[in-house]
N, C-alpha and C positions, 0 to 999 in steps of 0.2 A: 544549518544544513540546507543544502538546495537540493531538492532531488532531479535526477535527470528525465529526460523528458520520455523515455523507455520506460523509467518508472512510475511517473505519472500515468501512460497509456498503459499499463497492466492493471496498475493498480483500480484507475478507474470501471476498467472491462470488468474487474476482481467485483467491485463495488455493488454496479449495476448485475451482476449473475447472483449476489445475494438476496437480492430481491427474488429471486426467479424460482419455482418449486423445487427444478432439477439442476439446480444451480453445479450439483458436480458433477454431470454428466457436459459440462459449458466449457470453452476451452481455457477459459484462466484459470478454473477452478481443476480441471484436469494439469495444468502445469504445475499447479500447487500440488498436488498428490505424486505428479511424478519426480518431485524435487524434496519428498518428502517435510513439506513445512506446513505448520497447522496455521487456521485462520488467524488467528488471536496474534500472529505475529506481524502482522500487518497494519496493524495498528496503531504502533509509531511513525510508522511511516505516514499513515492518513494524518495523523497527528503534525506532525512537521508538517505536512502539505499545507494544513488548513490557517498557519497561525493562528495568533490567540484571537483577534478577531473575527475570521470566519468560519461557516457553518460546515459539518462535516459532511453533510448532505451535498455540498457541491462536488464533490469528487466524482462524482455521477455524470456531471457534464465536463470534466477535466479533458476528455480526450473520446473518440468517437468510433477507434478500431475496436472490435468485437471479438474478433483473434487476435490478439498482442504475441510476443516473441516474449519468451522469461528475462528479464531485464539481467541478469544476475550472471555471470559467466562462471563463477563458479562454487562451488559451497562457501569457501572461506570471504570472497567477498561480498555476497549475501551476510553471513554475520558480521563481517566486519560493517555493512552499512545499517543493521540492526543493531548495532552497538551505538552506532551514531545516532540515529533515530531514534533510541531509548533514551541518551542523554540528552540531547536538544528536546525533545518531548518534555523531560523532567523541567527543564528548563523553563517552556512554553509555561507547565502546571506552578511555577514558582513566580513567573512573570504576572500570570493572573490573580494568584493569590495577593499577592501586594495593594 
């Protein structure tokens, strides 16, 4: 799975506000609350990004906008690319195992 480059820059802006105390008063973290989706689902996503070789830490410097647009046009394709991110993820954890 490649993610697109809208999701890359959310994702990242997402990344770097969780470091931040007031992380969801921040605008990625405000797009997540008003799209109704919990943190924890973002995770494949990082996951796919990073392959099995790199560090998940770098997603922090993946892209440099601070207010990103929600990558996602619309519920269904949000889980539809959550579907995909969960399997390719699964994939990654099976890849390394070996």
């Amino acid at each position: 799975m490649k993610l697109t480059a809208a999701e890359i820059e959310f994702l990242s802006a997402w990344a770097r506000e969780e470091w931040q105390p007031a992380c969801y008063q921040l605008p990625a973290h405000q797009l997540q609350l008003a799209h109704g989706v919990i943190g924890a689902q973002f995770v494949p996503f990082i996951k796919v990004w990073t392959k099995a070789e790199e560090r998940d830490q770098e997603i922090l410097q993946a892209a440099n906008n601070s207010n990103p647009r929600w990558p996602w046009s619309t519920t269904k394709e949000f889980q539809n690319r959550l579907e995909e991110a969960g399997s390719a993820s699964q994939e990654i954890g099976t890849a390394r195992a070996r």
